[in-house]
C-alpha positions in Angstrom: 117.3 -102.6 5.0 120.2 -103.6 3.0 122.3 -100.8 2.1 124.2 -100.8 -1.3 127.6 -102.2 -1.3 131.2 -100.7 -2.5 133.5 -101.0 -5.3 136.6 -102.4 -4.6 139.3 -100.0 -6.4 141.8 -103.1 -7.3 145.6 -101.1 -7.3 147.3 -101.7 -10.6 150.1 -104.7 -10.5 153.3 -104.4 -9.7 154.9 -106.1 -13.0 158.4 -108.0 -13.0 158.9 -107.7 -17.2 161.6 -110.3 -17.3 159.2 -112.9 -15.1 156.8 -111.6 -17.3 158.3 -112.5 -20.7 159.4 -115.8 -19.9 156.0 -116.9 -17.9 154.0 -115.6 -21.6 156.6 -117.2 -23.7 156.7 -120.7 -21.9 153.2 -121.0 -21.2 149.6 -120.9 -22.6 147.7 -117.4 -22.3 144.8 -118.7 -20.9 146.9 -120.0 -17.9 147.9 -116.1 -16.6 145.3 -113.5 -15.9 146.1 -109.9 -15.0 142.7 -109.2 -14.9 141.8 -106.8 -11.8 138.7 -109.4 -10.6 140.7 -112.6 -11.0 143.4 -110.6 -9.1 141.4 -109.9 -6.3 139.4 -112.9 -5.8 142.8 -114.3 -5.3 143.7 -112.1 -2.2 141.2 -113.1 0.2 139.8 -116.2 1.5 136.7 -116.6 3.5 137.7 -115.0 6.6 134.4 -112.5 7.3 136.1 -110.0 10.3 138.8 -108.2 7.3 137.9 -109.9 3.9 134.6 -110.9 3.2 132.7 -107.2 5.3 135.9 -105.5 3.8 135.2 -105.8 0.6 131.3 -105.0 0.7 131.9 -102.1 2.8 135.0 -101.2 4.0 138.2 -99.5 2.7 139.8 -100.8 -0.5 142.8 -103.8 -0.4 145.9 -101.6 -0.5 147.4 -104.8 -2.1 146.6 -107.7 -3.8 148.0 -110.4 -6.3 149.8 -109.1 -9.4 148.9 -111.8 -11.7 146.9 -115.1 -11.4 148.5 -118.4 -12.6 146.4 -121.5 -13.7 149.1 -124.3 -13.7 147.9 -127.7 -15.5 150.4 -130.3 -14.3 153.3 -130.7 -12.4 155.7 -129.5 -14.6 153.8 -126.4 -15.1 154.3 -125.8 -11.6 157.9 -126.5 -11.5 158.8 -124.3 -14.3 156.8 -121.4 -12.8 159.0 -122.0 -9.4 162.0 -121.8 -11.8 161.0 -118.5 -12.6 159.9 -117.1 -10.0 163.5 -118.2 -7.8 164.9 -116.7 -11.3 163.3 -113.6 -10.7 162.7 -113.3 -7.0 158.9 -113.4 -6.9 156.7 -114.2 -4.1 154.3 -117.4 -5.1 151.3 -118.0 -3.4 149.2 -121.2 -3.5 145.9 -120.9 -3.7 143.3 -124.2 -3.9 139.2 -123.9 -3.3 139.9 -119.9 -1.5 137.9 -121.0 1.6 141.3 -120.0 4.0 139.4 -118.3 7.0 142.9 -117.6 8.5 143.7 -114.8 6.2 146.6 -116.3 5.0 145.8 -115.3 1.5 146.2 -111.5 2.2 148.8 -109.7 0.9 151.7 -107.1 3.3 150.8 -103.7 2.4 154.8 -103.6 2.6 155.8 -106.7 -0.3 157.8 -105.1 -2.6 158.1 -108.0 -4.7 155.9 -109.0 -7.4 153.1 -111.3 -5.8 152.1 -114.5 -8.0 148.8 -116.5 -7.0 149.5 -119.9 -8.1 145.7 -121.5 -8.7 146.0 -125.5 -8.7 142.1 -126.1 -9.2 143.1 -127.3 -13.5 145.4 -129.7 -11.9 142.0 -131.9 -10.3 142.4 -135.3 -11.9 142.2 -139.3 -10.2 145.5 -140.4 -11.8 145.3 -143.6 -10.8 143.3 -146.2 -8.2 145.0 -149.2 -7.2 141.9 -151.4 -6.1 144.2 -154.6 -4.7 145.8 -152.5 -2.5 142.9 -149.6 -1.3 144.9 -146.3 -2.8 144.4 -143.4 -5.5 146.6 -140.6 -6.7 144.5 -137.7 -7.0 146.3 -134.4 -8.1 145.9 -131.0 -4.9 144.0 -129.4 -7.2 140.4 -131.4 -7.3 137.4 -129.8 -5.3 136.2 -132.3 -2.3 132.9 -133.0 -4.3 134.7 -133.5 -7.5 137.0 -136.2 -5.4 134.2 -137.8 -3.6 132.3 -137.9 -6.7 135.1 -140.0 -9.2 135.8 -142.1 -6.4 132.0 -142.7 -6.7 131.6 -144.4 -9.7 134.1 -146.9 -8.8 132.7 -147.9 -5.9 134.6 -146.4 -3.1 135.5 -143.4 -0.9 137.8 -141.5 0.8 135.9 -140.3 3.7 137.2 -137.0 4.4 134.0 -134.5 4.8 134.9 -131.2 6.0 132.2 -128.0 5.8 133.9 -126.6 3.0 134.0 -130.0 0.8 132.2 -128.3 -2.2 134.9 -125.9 -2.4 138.3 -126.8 -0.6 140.7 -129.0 -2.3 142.9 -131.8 -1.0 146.3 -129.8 -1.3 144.4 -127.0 1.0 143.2 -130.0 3.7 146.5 -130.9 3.7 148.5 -127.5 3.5 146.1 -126.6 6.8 146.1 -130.5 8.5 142.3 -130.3 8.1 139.7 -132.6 10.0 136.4 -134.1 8.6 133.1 -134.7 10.0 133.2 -138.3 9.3 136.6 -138.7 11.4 135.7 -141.2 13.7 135.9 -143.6 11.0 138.2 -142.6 8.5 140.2 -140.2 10.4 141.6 -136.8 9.9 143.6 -135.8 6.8 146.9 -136.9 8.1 145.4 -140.2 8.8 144.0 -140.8 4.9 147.3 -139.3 3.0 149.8 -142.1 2.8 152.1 -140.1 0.2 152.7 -136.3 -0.3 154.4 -134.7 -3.7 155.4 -131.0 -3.4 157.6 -128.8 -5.2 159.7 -126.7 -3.6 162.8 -124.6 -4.7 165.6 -126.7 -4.0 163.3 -129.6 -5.8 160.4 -132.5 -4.9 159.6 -133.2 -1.7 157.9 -136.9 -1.2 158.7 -140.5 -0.7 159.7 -142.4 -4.0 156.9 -145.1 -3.5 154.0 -144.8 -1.1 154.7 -147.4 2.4 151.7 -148.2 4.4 154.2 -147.7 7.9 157.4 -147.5 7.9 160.2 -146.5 10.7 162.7 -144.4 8.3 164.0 -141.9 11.1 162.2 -138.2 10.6 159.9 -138.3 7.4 160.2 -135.1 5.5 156.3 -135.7 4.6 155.3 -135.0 8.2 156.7 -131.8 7.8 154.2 -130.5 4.6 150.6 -131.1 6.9 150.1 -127.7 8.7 152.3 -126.3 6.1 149.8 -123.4 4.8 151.7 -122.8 1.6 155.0 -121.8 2.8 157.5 -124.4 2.0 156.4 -124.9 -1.5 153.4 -126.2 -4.1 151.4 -129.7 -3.4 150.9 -130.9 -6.3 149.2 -134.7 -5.7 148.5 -136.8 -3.0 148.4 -141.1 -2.4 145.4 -141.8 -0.2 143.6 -144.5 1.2 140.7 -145.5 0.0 137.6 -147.5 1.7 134.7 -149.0 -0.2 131.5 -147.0 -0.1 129.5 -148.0 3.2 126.4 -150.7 2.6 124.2 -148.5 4.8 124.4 -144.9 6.0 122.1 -143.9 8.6 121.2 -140.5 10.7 119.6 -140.2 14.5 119.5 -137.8 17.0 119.1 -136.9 20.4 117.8 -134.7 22.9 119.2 -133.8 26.2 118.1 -131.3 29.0 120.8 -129.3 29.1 124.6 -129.0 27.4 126.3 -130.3 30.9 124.3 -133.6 30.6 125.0 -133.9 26.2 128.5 -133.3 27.4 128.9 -136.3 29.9 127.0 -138.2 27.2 129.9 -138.1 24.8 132.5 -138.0 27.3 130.9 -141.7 27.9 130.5 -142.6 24.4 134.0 -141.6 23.6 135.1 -144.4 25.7 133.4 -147.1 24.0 133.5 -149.4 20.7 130.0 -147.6 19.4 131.5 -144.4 18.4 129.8 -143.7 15.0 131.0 -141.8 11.8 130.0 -138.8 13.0 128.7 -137.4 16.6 128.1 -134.0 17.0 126.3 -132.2 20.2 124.7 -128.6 19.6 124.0 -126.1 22.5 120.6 -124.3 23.4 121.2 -121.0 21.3 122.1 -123.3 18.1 119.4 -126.0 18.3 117.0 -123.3 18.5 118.4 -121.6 15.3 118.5 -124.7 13.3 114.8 -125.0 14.4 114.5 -121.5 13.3 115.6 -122.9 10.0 113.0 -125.1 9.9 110.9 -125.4 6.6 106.4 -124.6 8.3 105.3 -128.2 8.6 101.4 -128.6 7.6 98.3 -130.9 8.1 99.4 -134.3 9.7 103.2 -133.8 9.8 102.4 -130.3 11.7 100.1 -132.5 14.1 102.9 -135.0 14.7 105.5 -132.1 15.5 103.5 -130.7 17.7 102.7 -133.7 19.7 106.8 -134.1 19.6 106.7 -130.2 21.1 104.1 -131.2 24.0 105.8 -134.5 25.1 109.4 -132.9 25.2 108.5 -130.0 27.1 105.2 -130.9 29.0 105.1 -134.5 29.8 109.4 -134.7 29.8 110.0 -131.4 31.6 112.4 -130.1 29.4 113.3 -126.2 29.3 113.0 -125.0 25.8 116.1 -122.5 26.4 118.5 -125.1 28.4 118.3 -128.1 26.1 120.8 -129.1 23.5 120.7 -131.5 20.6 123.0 -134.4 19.4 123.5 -136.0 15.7 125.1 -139.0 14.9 125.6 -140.5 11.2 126.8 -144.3 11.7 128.0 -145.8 8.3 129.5 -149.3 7.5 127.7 -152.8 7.0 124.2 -153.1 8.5 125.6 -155.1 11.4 127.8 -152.5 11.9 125.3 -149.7 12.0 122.8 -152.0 14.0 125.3 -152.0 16.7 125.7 -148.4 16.9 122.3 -147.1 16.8 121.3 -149.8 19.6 124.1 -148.7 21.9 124.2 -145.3 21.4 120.4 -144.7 21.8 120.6 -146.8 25.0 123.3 -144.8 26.2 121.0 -141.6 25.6 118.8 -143.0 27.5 120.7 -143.2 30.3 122.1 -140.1 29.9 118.3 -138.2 29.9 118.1 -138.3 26.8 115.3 -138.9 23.9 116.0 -140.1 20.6 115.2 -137.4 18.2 114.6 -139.7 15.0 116.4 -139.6 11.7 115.2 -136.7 10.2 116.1 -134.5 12.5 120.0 -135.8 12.3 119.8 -135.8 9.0 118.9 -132.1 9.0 121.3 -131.1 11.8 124.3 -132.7 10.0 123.5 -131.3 6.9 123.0 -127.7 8.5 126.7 -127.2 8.5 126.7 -127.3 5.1 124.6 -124.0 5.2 126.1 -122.0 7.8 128.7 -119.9 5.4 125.7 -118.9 3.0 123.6 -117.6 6.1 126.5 -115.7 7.7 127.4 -114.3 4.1 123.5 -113.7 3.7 123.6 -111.6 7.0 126.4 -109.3 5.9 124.1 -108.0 3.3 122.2 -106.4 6.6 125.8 -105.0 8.3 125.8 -108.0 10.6 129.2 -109.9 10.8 129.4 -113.0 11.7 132.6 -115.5 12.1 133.6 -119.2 13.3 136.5 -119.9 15.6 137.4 -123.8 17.0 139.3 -124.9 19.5 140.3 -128.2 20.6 140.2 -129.1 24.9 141.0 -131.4 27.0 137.4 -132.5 28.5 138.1 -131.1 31.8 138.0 -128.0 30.5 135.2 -127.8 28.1 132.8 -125.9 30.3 135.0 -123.2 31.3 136.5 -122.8 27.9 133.1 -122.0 26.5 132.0 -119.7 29.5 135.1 -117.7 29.2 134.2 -117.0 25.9 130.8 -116.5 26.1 131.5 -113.9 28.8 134.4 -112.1 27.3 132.0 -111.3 23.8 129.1 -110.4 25.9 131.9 -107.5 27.7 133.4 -106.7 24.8 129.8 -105.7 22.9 129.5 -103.2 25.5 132.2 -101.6 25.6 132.5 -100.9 21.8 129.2 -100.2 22.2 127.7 -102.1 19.4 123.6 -102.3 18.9 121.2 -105.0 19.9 122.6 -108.0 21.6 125.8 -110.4 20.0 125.4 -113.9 19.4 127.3 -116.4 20.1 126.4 -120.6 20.4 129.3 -123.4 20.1 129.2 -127.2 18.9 131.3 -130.1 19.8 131.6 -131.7 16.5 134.4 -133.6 17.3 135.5 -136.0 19.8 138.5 -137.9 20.9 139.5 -140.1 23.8 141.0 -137.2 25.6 139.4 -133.7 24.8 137.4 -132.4 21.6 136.9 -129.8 18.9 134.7 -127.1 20.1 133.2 -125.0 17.3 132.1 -121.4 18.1 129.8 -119.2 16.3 129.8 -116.0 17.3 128.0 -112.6 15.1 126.5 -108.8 15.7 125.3 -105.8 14.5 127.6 -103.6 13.2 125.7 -100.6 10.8 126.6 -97.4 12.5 130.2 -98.5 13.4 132.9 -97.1 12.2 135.7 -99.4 11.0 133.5 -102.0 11.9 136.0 -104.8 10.2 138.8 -103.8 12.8 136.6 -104.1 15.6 135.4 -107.1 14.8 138.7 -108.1 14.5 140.0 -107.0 18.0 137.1 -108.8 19.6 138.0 -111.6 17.7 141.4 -111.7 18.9 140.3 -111.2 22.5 137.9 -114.4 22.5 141.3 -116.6 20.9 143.2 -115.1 23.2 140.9 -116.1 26.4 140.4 -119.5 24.8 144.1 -120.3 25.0 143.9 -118.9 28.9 141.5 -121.5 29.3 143.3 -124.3 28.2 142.0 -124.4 24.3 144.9 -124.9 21.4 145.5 -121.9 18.6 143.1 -124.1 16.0 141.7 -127.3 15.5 141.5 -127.2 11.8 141.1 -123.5 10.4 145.4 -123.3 11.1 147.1 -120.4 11.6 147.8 -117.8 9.1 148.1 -114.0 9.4 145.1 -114.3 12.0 146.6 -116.1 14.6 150.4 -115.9 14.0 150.4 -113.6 17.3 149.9 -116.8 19.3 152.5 -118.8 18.0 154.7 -117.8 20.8 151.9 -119.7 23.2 152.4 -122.5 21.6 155.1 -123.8 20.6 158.9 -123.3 22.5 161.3 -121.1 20.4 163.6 -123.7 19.3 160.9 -125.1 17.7 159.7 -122.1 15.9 163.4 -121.5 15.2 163.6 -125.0 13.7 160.6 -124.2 11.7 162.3 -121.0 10.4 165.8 -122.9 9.7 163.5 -125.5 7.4 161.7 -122.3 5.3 165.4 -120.9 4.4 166.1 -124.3 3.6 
């Protein structure tokens, strides 16, 4: 039974009247808000453990933004850096708000007035150079808006993360994000050839955009992984491939995650790798067929025949096997190649080839994941993602220690029915992989629910590092997992890091 949820109390802004004045008189009214809902949608991203539960049902922010800004081009955002250096205000960036680091939350303790600097006006394609395969697109512009212009002239950027309907390219780049379709057009740093941003001592970029170049350190490097804190990225050069001649989905079954996992360990060594590979363990392939939409009449025959021949004739156990899901894209003698290969190395691996559909529905079921998990909070459950990236030696312990620490941790807070927790390897590379967890409970009847969510939370990152996992694969860092910082990188480094921020 869903119980009613709260109303934030918003606390009033704290108001610098000389910035004030001079943002009002140099810019258009509909470009500042100090409306209390604008405000607070601005001080949270989409982390569930102290933002999303929070604001349904716990305790009210104790701080949030003091005023919104909608900037519309790039001088628009250097005149409201201008200011705010004028003034000593706090600016912070703010693209598609799907940060699950909590790097969006503001210190109870800021004394200074807080600015949230929203880029999403600034979302236009300025140019596309079709001799040479690039596009200037401004931070601002939603994934699907980006995908969709490059579209109708034929061509594509290939960067597909979960969140494309709602992040923006200056947030894949501010958190050096990765895509589902990486294996053939690469991560983020590997489709941006040129970064603008505007910091306080002035623009940060290269004066043209150079397909390689050796020109000693390259300030550029410096702004992926940046997460908003050495200035506003304004627009981006990337590189641009034509739109495939033929996309196509498969799928596999295996009998267990230990056998999917040499599977990919194999087909990470070869020249079949598709767009897109993706293996699924026993506790998520059985909620995506959860998910499932009731088949009827033949299509319900056929499935069921599919049912008997997996588990009676083939043997498999219904709670040990694990799914895979490829999408292959590129010209038909490209795709032909893969989807011979890689079903023949399936077959050799155990494996039975799972058909189109069903890839087709397990790639797109990542798509839905954030509206289930915000659907279940309406019923006091909280639910949150974590990744990871491993060396392959260490996959199997990495995902055990996990596994174990949440089931021990339950207990001893003493939470109702039994937690949840499955994990994905959507992402592979020649020496180690992404590993996506999912992990949820029951929390009604818990007091400060949020903060023990977010203690476990910490625990599991915490025992993932012990096992040889990194701080994040592509969620970054941001207040949640600043703590570990000092795990992973030496102290000159964060010094040198801290020496270019003052800079």
């Amino acid at each position: 039974m869903r119980e009613e949820k709260k109303k934030q109390e918003v606390p009033d802004p704290t108001v610098d009247d000389g910035f004030l004045d001079e943002v009002k008189s140099r810019f258009k009214d509909d470009q500042i808000s100090l409306d209390a809902q604008d405000r607070l949608v601005h001080s949270h991203g989409q982390l569930s453990v102290d933002e999303i539960y929070r604001i349904l049902y716990g305790a009210s922010f104790k701080r949030v933004v003091d005023l919104v800004f909608y900037p519309q081009g790039e001088e628009d955002v250097k005149g409201i850096i201008g200011l705010a250096n004028e003034h000593n205000v706090c600016l912070v960036p703010y693209g598609g708000g799907t940060n699950v680091s909590g790097a969006l939350g503001c210190p109870v303790e800021e004394q200074r007035m807080v600015v949230s600097i929203d880029l999403r006006r600034m979302n236009r394609i300025l140019w596309i150079d079709e001799q040479n395969y690039m596009a200037c697109v401004e931070a601002g512009i939603l994934g699907k808006q980006l995908e969709m212009g490059l579209e109708e002239k034929g061509y594509t950027c290939g960067h597909d993360p979960d969140s494309v309907e709602f992040s923006t390219l200056g947030g894949w780049i501010a958190t050096n994000a990765s895509g589902m379709k990486k294996n053939r057009y690469g991560n983020i740093e590997d489709i941006v050839e040129n970064v603008s941003m505007v910091s306080p001592n002035g623009k940060i970029e290269q004066v043209d955009p150079i397909t390689r170049a050796s020109i000693g350190i390259t300030p550029q490097n410096i702004l992926f992984g940046s997460e908003g804190n050495l200035g506003l990225i304004t627009k981006a050069i990337l590189k641009l491939h034509k739109k495939p001649e033929l996309k196509k989905y498969n799928s596999a079954v295996f009998p267990d995650w230990g056998t999917g996992v040499k599977f990919l360990y194999e087909l990470s060594k070869t020249s079949f790798i598709p767009a897109s590979v993706r293996l699924v363990d026993n506790v998520q392939f059985r909620f995506g067929q959860a998910l499932k939409p009731k088949s009827g009449g033949m299509k319900k025959y056929i499935d069921n025949l599919k049912k008997f021949m997996v588990i009676n004739i083939k043997g498999f156990d219904p709670y040990q096997m694990c799914a895979s899901t490829f999408v292959m894209e590129g010209s038909r003698e490209e795709v032909a190649y893969q989807e011979k290969n890689i079903s023949k190395l399936a077959k050799e691996h155990g494996g039975l080839i799972g058909g189109p559909e069903n890839g087709k529905r397990g790639y797109m079921l990542t798509f839905a994941i954030a509206y289930v998990r915000d659907f279940l909070t309406d019923f006091h459950v909280i639910g949150e993602t974590m990744e990871t990236s491993v060396p392959w030696s260490k996959i199997h312990g990495t995902c055990q220690a996990a596994s174990e620490k949440l089931i021990k941790l339950h207990s001893k807070h003493k939470f109702p029915g039994n937690p949840y927790m499955s994990y994905r390897i959507p992402q592979i590379y020649h020496t180690g992989v992404c590993i996506y967890f999912m992990l949820g409970m029951s929390v009604k009847g818990i007091p400060h629910a949020e903060d023990v969510f977010g203690s476990i939370e910490h625990e599991i990152r915490k025992v993932i590092m012990e096992n040889g996992g990194s701080i994040s694969h592509h969620h970054g860092v941001g207040k949640l997992r600043k703590d570990f910082m000092a795990d992973t990188l030496s102290q000159s480094s964060i010094d040198l890091i801290k020496n270019i921020k003052k800079v």
